[in-house]
Every structure is written in C-alpha cells, then in structure tokens.
C-alpha positions in Angstrom: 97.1 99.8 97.8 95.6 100.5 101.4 97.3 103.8 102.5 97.8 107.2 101.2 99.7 110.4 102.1 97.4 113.4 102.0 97.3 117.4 103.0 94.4 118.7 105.3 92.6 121.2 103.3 89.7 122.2 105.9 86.1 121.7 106.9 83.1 121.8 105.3 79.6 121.0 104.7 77.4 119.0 102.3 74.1 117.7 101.9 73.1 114.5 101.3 70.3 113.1 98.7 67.8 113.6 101.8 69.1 116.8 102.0 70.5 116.0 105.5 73.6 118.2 106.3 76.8 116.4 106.4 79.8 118.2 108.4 83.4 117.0 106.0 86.7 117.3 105.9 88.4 118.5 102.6 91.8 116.2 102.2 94.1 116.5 98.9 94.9 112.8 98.6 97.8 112.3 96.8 98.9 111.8 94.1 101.6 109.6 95.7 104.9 107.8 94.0 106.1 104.5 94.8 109.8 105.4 95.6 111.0 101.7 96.3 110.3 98.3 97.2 111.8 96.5 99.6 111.9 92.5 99.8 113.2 90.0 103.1 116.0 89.1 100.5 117.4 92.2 100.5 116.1 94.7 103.9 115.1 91.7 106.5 111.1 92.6 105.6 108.8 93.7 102.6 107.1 97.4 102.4 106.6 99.6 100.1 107.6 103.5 100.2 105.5 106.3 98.7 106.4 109.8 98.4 103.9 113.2 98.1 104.5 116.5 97.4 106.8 117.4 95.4 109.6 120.3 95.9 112.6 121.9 94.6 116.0 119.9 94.7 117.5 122.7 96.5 115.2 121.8 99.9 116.0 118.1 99.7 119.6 116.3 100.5 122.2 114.7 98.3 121.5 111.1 99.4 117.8 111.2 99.0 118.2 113.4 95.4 119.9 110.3 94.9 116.9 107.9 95.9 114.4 109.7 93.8 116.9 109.6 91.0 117.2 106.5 91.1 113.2 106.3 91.0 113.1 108.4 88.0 110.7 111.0 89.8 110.8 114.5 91.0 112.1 115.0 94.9 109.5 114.7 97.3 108.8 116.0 100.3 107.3 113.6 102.4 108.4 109.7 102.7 106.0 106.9 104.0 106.7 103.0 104.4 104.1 101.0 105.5 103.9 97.3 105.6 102.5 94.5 103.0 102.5 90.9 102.6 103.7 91.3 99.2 105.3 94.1 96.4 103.4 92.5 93.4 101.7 94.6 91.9 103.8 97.7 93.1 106.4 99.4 91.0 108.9 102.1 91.0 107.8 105.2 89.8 104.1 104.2 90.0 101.5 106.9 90.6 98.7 105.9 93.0 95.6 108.6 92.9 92.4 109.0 95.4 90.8 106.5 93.7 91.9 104.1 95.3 88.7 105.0 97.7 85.5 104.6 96.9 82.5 106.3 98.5 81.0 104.4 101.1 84.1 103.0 101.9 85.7 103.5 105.7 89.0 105.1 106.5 91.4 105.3 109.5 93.1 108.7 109.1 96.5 109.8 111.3 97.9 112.8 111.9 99.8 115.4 114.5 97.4 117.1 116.5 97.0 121.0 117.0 99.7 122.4 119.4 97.8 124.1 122.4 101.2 125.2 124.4 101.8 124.6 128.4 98.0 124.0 129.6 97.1 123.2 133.4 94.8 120.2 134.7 91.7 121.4 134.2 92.0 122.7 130.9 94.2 119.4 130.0 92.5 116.3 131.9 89.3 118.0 132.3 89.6 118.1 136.1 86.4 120.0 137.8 87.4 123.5 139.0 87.2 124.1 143.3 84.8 126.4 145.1 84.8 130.0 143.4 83.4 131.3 146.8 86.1 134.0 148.4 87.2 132.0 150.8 88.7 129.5 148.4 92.0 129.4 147.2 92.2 126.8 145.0 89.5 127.5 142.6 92.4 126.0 139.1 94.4 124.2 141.1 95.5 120.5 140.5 95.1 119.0 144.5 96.4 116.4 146.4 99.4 114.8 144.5 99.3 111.8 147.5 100.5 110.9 150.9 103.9 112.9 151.7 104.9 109.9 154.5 104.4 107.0 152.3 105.3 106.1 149.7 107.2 109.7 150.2 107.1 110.9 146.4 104.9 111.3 143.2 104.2 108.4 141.4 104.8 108.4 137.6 102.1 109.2 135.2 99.9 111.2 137.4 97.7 113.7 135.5 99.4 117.2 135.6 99.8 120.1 134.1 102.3 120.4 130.3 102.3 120.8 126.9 98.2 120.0 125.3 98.3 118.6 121.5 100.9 118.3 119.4 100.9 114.3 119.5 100.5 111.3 116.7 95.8 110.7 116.7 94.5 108.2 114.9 90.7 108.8 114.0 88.9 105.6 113.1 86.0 104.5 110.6 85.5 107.7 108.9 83.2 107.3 106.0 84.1 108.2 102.6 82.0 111.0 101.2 82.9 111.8 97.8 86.1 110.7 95.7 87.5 112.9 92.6 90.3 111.4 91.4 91.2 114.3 88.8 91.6 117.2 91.4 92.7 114.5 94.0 90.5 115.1 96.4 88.5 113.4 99.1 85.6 114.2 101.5 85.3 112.4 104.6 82.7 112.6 107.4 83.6 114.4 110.6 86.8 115.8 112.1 90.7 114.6 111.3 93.9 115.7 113.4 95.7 118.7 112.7 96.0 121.8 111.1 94.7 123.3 108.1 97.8 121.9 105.3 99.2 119.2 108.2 100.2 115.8 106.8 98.2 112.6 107.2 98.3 109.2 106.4 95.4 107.5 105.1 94.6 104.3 105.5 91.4 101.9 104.2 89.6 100.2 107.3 90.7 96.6 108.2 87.2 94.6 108.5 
C-alpha cells in the first residue's frame, strides 16, 4: 500500500534525542477500507478504492449505501482511487492502518489549501507596494496591465487580483516522525495544506 486518507489534526512540537526542537504536524491516518478493486477486464484499468471515516447511513446516498454493502463495511465518508500495477494483495473489506509508515520514511502529503477570500496583487503575487509619499496615488495598486494600441487587450494569465487559497497543494518529502498505529496517528516534519480536520491524502515518496 502507498497512499492513505487522513484528517489534519494540528501543529506541534517535539524534541529529538539531541534534544533539538522539531516543529510537526499531527495527522489521524486512517484507518482506511478497501471498498473495491477494479481490474482492465472489467473498468478499462486497475486501482484500488479506500474509504475513511465513517458516518451515519442517513448522510450517504442509496447507490453508494449500496457499494459499501456490498463491501460488507460501514458507510464512509470519504472515497479515494489511486492507481497500481496490480490488486494482489488487496481485498475487499481490508483495513489498512498507519503503519504502513515507518519513521524515517518520506511522504508526499495533498490537500486543499486555506481559503483567504478576494485578495489584491500585492497581498496575492507578492508584488512590491509604490511610493507611500503624499504625492502618490498608487501606493496597493496592481500597474501597467500593457500597451493599450497593440496588441489592444489583456493577455491571459497576467497576475491580478482574486480569490487567495482554496486550491489542490501537494507538499513533498516530508519526513516521518513518529508512527502509532493503535491511536492511528502520525507525526510529520513541517507544515501540510489545510485546515485544522481538512482531508489529505498521503502518499510514500517515489525514490
């Protein structure tokens, strides 16, 4: 198995056996159910799909009620399908814990970044402010957008002004901290996407 569905839980500190300070981020990792398989014979390519957290039947559909039925596990609240070579070794109904990470080990972890609303170019791009003399009247504003003759209009992709966060971040070779399977939790080194309870998907890092 090389990916997991967790929950952000926060940020933290520990300390090493130097007694170096360590900044972490607490993730509940799992536990995650193998939902279904799914072969070239039968979808055209071959995955596997987990589900984690559970919830009440009343806050899930009939037809996927009917999937986890079918998988002979309680309704789920979040679905991932990622990609493998093969389904051996996978099985419906199968549980799959944090320890499938060990310590030392490096992650890629993904995840929706923290909505920040309408922000302007400076805040957003990191463009440097004008003059803030008195005379200046442009002390925030975004400048030249180019010529007005030719080419006549604004090109796409320029760097404006609009909605900050709120989009898919992947945040590479994060070092596995510590692992504890029974509580299903994992510390990581440094900063992940999102909120405090956001979803993210784990994944161990390709060499």
């Amino acid at each position: 198995m090389q990916e997991l569905l967790g929950k952000k839980i926060g940020m933290t500190q520990v300390f090493d056996a130097t007694g170096i300070v360590i900044p972490v981020t607490v993730i509940e990792a799992g536990p995650c159910f193998v939902v279904r398989t799914k072969s070239v014979e039968s979808d055209g390519y071959v995955s596997v799909e987990i589900g984690f957290e559970s919830i009440i039947e009343k806050k899930s559909n009939k037809p996927m009620l009917g999937i986890f039925k079918k998988a002979n596990i309680p309704p789920k609240k979040y679905l991932h399908e990622f990609r493998v070579d093969k389904t051996d070794g996978y099985s419906v109904s199968q549980e799959i814990k944090a320890d499938i990470f060990k310590v030392g080990e490096h992650v890629d972890i993904s995840g929706v970044s923290i909505g920040k609303g309408f922000a302007g170019s400076v805040k957003r791009h990191h463009f440097n402010r004008g003059p803030m003399s008195h005379g200046s009247k442009s002390h925030r504003l975004p400048g030249s957008s180019g010529a007005g003759t030719s080419p006549g209009n604004i090109k796409k992709g320029m760097r404006r002004a609009g909605q900050l966060g709120n989009k898919k971040i992947t945040v590479k070779n994060l070092a596995v901290v510590t692992v504890d399977a029974e509580k299903n939790i994992m510390l990581v080194r440094g900063a992940v996407p999102g909120s405090e309870g956001s979803l993210l998907v784990i994944r161990k890092r390709v060499k």
